[in-house]
C-alpha positions in Angstrom: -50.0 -38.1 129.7 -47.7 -35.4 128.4 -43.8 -36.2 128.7 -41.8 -34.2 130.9 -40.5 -31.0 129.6 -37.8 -28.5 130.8 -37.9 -24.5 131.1 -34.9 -23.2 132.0 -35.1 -19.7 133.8 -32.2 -17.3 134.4 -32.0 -14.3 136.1 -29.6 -11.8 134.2 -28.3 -8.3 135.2 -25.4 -6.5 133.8 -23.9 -9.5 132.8 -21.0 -9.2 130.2 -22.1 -9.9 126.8 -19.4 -12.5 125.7 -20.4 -14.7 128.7 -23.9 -14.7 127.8 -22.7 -16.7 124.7 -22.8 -19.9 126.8 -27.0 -19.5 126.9 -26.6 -20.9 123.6 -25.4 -24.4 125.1 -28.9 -24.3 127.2 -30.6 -23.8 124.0 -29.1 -26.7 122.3 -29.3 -29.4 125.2 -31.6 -32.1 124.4 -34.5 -32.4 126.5 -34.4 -28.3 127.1 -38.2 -27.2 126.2 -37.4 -23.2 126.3 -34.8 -20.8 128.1 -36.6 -18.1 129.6 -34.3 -14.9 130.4 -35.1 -12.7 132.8 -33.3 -9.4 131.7 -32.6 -6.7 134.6 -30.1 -4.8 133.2 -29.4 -0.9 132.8 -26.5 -1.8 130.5 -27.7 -1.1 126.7 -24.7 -3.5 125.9 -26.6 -6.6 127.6 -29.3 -6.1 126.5 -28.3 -6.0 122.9 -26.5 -8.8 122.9 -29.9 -10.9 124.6 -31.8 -9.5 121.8 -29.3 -11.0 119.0 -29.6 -14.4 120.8 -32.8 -14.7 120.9 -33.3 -13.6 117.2 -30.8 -16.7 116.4 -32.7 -19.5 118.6 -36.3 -20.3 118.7 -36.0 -21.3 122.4 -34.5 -18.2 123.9 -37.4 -16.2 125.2 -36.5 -13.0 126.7 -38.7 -11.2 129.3 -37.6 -8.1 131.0 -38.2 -7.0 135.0 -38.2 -3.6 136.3 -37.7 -5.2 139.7 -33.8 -6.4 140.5 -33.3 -9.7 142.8 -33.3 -12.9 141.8 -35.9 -14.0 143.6 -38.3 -11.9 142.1 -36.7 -12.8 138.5 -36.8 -16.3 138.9 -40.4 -16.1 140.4 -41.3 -13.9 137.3 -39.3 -16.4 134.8 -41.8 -19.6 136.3 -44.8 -17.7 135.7 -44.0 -17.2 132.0 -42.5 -21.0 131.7 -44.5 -23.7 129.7 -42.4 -26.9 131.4 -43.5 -29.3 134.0 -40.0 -29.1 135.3 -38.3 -25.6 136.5 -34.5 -25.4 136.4 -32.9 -22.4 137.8 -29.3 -21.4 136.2 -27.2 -18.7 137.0 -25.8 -16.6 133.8 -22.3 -17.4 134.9 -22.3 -21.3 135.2 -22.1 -24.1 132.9 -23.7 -27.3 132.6 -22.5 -30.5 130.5 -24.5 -31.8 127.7 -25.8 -34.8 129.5 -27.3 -32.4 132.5 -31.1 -31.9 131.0 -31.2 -36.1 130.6 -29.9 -36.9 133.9 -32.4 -34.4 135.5 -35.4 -36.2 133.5 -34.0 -39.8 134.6 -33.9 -39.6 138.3 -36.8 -36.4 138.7 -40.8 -38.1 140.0 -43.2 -37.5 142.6 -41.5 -39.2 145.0 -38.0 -37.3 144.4 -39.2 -33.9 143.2 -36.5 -32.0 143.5 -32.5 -31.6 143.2 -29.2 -29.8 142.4 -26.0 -30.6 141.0 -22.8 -30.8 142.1 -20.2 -27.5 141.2 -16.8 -27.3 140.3 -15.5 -23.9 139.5 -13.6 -21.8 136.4 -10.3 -21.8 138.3 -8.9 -25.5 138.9 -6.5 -24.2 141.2 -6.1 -26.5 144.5 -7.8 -23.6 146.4 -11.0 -24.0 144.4 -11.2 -28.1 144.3 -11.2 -27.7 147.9 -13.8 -24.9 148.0 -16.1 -27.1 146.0 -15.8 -30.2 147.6 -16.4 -28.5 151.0 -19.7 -26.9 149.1 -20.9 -30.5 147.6 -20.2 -32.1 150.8 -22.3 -29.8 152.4 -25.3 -29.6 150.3 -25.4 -33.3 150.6 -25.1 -33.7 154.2 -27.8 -30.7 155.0 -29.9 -31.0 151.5 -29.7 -27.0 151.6 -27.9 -25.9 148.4 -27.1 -22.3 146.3 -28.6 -21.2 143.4 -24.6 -21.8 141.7 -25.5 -25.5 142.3 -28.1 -25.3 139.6 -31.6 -26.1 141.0 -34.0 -27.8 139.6 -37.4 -29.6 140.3 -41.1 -30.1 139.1 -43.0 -27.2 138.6 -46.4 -28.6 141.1 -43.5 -28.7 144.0 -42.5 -24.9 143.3 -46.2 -23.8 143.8 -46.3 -26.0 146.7 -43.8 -24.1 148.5 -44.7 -20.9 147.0 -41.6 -20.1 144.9 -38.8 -18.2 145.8 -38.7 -16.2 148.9 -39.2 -12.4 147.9 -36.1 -11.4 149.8 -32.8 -9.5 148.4 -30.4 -12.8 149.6 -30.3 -16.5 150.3 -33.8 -17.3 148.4 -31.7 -20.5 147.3 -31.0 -21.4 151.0 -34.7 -20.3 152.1 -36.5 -22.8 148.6 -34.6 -25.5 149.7 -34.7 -25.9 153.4 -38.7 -25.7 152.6 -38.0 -28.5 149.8 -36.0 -30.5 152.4 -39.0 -31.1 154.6 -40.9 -32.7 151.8 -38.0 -35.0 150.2 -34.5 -35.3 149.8 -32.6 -34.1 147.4 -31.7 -36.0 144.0 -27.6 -35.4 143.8 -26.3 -35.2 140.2 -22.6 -35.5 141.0 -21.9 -34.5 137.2 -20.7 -31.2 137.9 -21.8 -28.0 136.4 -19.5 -25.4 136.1 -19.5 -21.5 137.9 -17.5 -18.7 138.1 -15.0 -18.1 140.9 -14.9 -14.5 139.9 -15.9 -13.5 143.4 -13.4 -15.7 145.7 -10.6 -14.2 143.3 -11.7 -10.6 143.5 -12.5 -10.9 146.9 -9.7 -13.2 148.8 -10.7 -17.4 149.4 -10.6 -17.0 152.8 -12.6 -13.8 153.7 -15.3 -15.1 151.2 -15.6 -18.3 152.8 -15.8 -16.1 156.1 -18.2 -13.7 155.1 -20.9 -16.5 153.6 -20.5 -18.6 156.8 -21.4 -15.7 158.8 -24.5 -14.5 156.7 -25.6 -18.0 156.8 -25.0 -17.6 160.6 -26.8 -14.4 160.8 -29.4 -15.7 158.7 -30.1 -18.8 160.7 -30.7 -16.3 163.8 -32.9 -14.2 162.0 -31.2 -11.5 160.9 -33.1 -9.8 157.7 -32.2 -10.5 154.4 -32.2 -6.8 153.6 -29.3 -5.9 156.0 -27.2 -9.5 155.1 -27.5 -8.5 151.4 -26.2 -5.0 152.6 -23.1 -7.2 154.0 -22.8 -9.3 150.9 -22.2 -6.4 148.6 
């Protein structure tokens, strides 16, 4: 029997180029098989900077959509993705060195999935508490974001089909399907996101406005208008 291996997928659009140095980390982790980027962009500047990356690391693989939404980027990203374990990273979070090991430690048939826990960028009070409301959360209700750093084996994502081809909450769709089958493994190491958004946007009407899509998306509204909401 083949070992367990890793592929890393992450959905990129428009990111800015000096953040996308942190891939780098994902290609050096031990235990990390291949990075697979799925590029989105209509900014010549990302671009460019993915394609000096991955002339600099023999792990980077680059693969461009025509089709935005993560969803349909991460679902592209699997199909092109040699490991036996999927882990879904967004572009603007962090994870420490030991992440890949403790994800091939506690991953097996039996416990087939899991996320990590997050801490954000800012360590401001404001944002400890925001984060430990998110981790307390995710491991109460086993639902968790795409920020949290998903991973699992590769037979379980065809199981459930992938992602969700909606515009919004494919994180929270995945995992309330992944939920039925088996809890989720907590890796309370935390891996590290931007709060870009709460800071542009206020804590407080953030935290309002993604309670009330998760509302709204609990009783069925579409995807299409909450993601109209979101942005």
């Amino acid at each position: 029997m083949q070992p367990p291996t890793i592929s890393v997928i992450v959905p990129v659009r428009n990111e800015d180029p000096d953040s996308l140095n942190k891939l780098t980390d994902l290609a050096n982790l031990e235990g990390i098989a291949e990075v697979v980027i799925v590029n989105c962009s209509d900014q010549h500047s990302t671009t460019d900077k993915l394609k000096e990356l991955q002339s600099k690391f023999n792990s980077l693989k680059v693969i461009n959509s025509e089709i935005a939404g993560r969803a349909h980027q991460m679902n592209q990203g699997e199909a092109v993705a040699s490991g036996s374990i999927l882990w879904f990273i967004h572009a603007d979070t962090s994870v420490p060195e030991s992440s890949a090991e403790s994800i091939l430690k506690s991953i097996s048939t039996e416990k087939p999935w899991g996320r990590f826990d997050i801490r954000f960028d800012n360590p401001s009070a404001r944002m400890k508490l925001v984060a430990f409301a998110i981790n307390l959360r995710s491991g109460v209700t086993w639902v968790c974001s795409g920020d949290q750093a998903i991973f699992l084996l590769r037979s379980q994502f065809h199981k459930m089909g992938g992602f969700p081809n909606i515009p919004l909450l494919e994180d929270i769709a995945l995992t309330k399907k992944l939920r039925r089958e088996a809890q989720a493994i907590r890796i309370r190491t935390p891996v590290t996101t931007s709060a870009r958004r709460w800071e542009t946007h206020g804590y407080l009407r953030t935290i309002f406005l993604m309670w009330l899509i998760r509302f709204l998306f609990w009783v069925g509204v579409s995807p299409a208008t909450l993601a109209r909401l979101y942005r």
